[in-house]
Backbone as CSV, one residue per row, in Angstrom:
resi,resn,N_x,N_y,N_z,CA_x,CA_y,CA_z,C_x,C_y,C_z
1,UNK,-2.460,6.512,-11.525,-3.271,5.404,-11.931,-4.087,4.932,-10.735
2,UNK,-5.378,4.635,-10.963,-5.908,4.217,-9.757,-6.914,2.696,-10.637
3,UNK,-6.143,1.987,-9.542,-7.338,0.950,-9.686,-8.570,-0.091,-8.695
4,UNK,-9.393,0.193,-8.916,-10.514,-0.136,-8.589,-10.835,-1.713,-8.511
5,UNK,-11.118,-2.828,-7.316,-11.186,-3.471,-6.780,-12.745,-3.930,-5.430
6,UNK,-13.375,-4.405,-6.439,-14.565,-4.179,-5.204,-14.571,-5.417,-3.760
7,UNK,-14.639,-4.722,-2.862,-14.668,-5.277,-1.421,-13.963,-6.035,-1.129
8,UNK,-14.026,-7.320,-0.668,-13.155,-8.519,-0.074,-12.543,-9.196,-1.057
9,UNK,-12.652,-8.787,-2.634,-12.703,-9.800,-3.676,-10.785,-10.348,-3.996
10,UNK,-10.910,-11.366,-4.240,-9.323,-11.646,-4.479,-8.975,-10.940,-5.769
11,UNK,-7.995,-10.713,-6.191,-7.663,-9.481,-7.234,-5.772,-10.008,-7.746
12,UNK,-5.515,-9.505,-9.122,-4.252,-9.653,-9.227,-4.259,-8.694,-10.900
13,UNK,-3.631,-7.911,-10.445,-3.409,-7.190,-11.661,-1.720,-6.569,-11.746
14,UNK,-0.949,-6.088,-12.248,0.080,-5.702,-12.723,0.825,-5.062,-11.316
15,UNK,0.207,-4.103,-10.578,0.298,-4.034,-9.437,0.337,-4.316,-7.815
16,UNK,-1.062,-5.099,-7.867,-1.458,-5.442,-7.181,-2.481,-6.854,-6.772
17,UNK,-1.932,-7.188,-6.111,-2.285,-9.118,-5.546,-2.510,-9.533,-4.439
18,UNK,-4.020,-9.701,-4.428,-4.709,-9.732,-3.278,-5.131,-11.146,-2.758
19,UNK,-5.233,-11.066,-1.470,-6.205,-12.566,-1.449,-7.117,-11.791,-0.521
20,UNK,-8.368,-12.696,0.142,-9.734,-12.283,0.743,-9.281,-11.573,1.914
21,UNK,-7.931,-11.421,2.337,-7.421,-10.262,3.191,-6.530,-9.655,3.322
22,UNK,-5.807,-9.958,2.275,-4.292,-9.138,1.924,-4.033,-8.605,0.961
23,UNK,-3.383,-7.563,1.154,-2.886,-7.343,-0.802,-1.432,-6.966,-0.545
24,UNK,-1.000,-7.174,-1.729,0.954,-6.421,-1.707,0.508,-5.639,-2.657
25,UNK,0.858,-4.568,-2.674,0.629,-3.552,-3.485,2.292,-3.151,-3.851
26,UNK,2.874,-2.615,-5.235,3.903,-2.127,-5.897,3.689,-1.037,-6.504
27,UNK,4.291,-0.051,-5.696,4.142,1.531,-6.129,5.717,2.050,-6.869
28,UNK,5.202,2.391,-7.799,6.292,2.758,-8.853,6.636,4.443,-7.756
29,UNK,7.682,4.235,-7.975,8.491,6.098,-7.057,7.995,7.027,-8.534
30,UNK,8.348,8.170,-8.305,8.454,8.753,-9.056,7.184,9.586,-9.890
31,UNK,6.278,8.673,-9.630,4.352,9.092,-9.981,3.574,9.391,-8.699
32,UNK,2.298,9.860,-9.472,1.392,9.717,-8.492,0.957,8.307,-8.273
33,UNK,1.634,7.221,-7.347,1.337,6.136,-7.660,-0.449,5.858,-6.132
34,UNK,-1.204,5.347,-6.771,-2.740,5.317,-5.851,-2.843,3.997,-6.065
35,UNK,-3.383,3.012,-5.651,-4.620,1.892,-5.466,-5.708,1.845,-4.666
36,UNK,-6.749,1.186,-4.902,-7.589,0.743,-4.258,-7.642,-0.634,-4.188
37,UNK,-7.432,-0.718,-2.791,-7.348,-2.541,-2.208,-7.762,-2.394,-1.442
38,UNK,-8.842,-3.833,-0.998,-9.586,-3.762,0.203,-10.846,-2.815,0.738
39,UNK,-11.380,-2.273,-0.667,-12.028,-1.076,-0.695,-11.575,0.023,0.035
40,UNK,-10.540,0.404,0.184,-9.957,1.606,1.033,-8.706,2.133,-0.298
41,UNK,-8.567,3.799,-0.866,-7.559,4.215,-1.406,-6.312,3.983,-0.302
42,UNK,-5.035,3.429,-1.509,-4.052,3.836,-0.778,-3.041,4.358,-1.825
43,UNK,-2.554,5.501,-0.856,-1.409,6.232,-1.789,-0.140,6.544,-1.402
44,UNK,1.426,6.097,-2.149,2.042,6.662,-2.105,2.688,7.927,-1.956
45,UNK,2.812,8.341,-0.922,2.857,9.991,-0.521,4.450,10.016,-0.876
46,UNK,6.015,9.416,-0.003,6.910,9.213,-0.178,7.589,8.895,0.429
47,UNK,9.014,8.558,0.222,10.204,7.817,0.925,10.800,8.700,1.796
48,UNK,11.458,8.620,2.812,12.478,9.523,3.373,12.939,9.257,4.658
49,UNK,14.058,9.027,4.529,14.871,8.613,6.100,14.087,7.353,6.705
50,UNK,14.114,6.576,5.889,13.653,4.659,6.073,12.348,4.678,6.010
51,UNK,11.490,5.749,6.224,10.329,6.021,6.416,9.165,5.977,5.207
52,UNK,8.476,5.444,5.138,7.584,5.199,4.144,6.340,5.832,4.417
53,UNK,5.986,7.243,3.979,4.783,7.904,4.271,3.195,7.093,3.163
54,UNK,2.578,6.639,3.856,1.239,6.096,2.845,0.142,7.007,3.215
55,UNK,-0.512,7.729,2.634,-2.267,7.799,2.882,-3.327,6.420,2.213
56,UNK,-3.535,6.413,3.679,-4.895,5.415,3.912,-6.111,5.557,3.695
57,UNK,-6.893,5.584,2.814,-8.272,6.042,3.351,-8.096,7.364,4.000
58,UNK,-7.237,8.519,3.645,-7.354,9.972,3.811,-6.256,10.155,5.649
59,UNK,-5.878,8.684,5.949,-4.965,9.166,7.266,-3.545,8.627,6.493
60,UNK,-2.838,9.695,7.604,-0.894,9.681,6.448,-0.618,8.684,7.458
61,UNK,0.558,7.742,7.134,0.767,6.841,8.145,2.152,6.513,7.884
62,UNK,3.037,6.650,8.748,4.366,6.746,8.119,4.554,4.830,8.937
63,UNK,5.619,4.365,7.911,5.744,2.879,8.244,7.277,3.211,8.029
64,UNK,7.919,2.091,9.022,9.580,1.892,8.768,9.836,1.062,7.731
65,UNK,10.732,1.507,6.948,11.465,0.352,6.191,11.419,-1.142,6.521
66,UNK,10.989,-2.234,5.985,11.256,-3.473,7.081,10.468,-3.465,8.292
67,UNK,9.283,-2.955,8.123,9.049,-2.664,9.325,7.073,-2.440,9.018
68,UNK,6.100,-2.501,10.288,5.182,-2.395,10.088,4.354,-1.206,11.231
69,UNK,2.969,-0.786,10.700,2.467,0.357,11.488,0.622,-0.445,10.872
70,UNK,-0.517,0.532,11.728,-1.269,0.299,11.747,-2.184,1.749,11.155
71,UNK,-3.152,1.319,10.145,-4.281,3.100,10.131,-5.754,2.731,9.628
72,UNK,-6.755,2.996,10.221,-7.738,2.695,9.532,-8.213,0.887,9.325
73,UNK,-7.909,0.239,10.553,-8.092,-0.784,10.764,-7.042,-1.700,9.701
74,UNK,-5.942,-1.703,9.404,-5.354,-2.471,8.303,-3.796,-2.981,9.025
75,UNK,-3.654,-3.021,8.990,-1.883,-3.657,9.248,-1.017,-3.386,7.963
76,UNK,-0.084,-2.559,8.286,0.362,-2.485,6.797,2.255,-2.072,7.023
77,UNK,2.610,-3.365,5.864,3.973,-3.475,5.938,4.737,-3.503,5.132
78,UNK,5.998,-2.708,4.695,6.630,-2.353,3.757,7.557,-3.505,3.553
79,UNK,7.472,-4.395,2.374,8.142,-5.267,2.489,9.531,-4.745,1.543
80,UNK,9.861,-4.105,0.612,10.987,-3.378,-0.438,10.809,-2.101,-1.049
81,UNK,12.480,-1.574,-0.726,12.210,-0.069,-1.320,13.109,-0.124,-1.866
82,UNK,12.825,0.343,-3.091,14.125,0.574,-4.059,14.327,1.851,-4.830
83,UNK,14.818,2.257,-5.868,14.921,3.665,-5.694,14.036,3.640,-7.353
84,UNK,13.155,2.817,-7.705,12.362,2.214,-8.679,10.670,1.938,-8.085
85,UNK,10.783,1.765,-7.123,9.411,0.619,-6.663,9.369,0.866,-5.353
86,UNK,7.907,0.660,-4.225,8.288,0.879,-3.182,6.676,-0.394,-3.268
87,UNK,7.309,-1.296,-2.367,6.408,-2.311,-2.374,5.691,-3.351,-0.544
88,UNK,4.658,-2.805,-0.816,3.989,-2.752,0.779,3.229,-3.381,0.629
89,UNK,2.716,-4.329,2.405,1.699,-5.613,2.195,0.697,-4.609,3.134
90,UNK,-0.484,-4.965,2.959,-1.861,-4.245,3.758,-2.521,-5.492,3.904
91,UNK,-3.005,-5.635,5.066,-4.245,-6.751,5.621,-5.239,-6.197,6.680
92,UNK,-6.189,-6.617,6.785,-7.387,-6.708,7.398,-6.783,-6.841,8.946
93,UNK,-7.371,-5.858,9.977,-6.066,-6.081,11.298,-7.448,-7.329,12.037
């Protein structure tokens, strides 16, 4: 599923809930789960050994569990992983 979100705009849909520089995004496991927030794709690649692999805007960026990393100018932090949902905050760095 991909959904589409244009530029800075605040946003809240089933997935994903943005304000003018953040979004939490909730990626279902198990799919090809994609969004677009912040005008940049982001995709669930996968879980493994605490590690949370995302593609950014086309760079892989592995983030810790609880934990945060940087790609493509964003700050982005995995706030819950469950073996259902894997649910990460992205902001404007």
């Amino acid at each position: 599923m991909v959904l589409g979100f244009g530029g800075l705009t605040a946003c809240s849909t089933d997935n994903v809930d943005c304000t003018t520089s953040a979004c939490t995004v909730t990626f279902d496991r198990g799919v090809e789960a994609e969004s677009s927030v912040l005008g940049v794709d982001v995709k669930l690649v996968g879980v493994e050994n605490g590690q949370v692999k995302l593609d950014v805007g086309g760079t892989v960026v592995s983030v810790p569990v609880d934990g945060s990393s940087q790609a493509n100018g964003f700050d982005i932090s995995v706030q819950k992983v469950t073996d259902a949902e894997v649910v990460v905050r992205i902001q404007t760095s």
